[in-house]
C-alpha positions as CSV (number, residue, x, y, z in Angstrom):
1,X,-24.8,-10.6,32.3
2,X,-22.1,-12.4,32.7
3,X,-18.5,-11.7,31.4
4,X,-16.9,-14.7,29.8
5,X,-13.4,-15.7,30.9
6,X,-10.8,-14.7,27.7
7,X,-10.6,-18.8,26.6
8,X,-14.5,-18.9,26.6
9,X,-14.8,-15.8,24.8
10,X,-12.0,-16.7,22.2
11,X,-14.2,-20.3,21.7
12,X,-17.9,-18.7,21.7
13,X,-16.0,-15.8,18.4
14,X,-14.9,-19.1,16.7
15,X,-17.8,-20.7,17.0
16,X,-19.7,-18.0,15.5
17,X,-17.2,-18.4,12.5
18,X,-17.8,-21.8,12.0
19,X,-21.1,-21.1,11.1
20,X,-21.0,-17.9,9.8
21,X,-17.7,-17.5,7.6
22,X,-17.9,-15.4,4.4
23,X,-17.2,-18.8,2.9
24,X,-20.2,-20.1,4.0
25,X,-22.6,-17.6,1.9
26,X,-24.5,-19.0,-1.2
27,X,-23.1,-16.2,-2.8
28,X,-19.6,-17.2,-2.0
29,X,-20.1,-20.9,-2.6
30,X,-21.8,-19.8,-6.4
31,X,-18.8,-17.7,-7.5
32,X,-16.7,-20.4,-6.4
33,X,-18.6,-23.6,-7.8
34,X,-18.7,-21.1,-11.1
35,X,-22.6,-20.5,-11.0
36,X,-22.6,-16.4,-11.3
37,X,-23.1,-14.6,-14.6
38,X,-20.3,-12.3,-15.9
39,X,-22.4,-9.3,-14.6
40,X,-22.7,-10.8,-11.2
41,X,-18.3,-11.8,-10.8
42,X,-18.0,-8.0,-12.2
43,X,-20.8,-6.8,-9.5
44,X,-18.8,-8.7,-6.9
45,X,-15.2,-7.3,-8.3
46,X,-16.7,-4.1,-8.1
47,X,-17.7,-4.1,-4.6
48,X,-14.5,-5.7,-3.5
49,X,-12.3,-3.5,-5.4
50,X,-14.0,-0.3,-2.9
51,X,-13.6,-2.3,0.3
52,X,-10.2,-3.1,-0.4
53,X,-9.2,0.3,-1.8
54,X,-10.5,2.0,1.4
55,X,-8.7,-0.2,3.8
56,X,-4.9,1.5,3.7
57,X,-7.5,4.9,4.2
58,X,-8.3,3.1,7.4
59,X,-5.3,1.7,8.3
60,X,-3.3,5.7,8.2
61,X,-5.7,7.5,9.8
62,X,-5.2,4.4,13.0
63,X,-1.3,5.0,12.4
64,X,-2.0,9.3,12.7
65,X,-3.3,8.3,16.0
66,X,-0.8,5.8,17.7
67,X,1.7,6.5,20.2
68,X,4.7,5.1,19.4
69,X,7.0,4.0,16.2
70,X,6.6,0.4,16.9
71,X,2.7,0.5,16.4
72,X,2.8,2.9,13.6
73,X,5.5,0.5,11.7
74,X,3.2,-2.6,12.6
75,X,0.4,-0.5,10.5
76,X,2.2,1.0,7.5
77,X,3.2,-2.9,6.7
78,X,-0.7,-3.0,6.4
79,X,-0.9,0.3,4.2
80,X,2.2,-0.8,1.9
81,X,0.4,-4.8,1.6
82,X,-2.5,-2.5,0.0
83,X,-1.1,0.3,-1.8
84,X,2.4,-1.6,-2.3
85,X,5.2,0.4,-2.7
86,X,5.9,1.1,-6.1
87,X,2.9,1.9,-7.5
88,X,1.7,-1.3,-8.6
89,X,3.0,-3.9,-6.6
90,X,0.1,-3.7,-3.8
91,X,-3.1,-5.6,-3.3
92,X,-5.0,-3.1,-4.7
93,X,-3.1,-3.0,-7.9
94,X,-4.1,-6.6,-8.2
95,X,-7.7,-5.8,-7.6
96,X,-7.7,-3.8,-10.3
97,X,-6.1,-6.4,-12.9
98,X,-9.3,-8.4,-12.0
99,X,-11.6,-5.7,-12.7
100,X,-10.1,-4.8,-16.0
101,X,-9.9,-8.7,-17.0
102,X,-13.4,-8.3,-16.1
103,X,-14.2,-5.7,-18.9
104,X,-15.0,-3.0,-16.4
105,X,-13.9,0.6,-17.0
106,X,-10.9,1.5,-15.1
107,X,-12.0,5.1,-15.1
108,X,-15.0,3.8,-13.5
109,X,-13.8,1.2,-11.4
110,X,-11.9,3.7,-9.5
111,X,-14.2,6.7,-9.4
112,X,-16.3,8.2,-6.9
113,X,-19.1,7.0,-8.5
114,X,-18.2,3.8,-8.3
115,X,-18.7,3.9,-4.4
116,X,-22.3,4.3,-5.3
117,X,-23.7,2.3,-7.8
118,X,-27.3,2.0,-6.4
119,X,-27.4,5.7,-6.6
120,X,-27.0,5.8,-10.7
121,X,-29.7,3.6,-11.6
């Protein structure tokens, strides 16, 4: 195997994201041509609203684990673009303003359960 040089490698990832971006899913191209039920935009909130809710999770345990101030102030941008920093200023704030415009429980939105749904049914 062969190791590609770094401007190779950096053409051979975009390439793979030319043909492969999220954008590029049917499911992505329905929601936005407007061709999902209610049930499947709330389904799709749903499972977005757990991704992004995890990410600042992520992102302090990576800033418990660098070295200096610099890196770990890089990374707590990251955690406050999520969580915000009043409470309900951050990305996931907004998330949830979907989710409740989508008729879904709050309550359930951001429960455990929630993780899970496949296990419920």
């Amino acid at each position: 195997m062969t190791l590609l040089s770094p401007k190779d490698f950096e053409a051979r990832l975009r390439a793979i994201g030319a043909e492969r971006y999220h954008n590029l899913h049917p499911f992505h191209r329905a929601l936005h041509d407007g061709k999902l039920n209610k049930g499947q935009v709330q389904a799709w909130a749903l499972n977005r609203y757990i991704y992004q809710s995890r990410i600042p999770i992520k992102d302090a345990i990576i800033v418990s684990r660098l070295p200096t101030p610099a890196l770990r102030a890089t990374w707590r941008v990251r955690i406050e673009d999520h969580d915000g920093t009043d409470g309900g200023d951050g990305g996931i704030a907004r998330w949830l303003k979907l989710t409740d415009g989508l008729g879904l429980d709050r309550a359930m939105v951001t429960s455990e359960r929630a993780a899970f749904p496949a296990t419920i049914f």
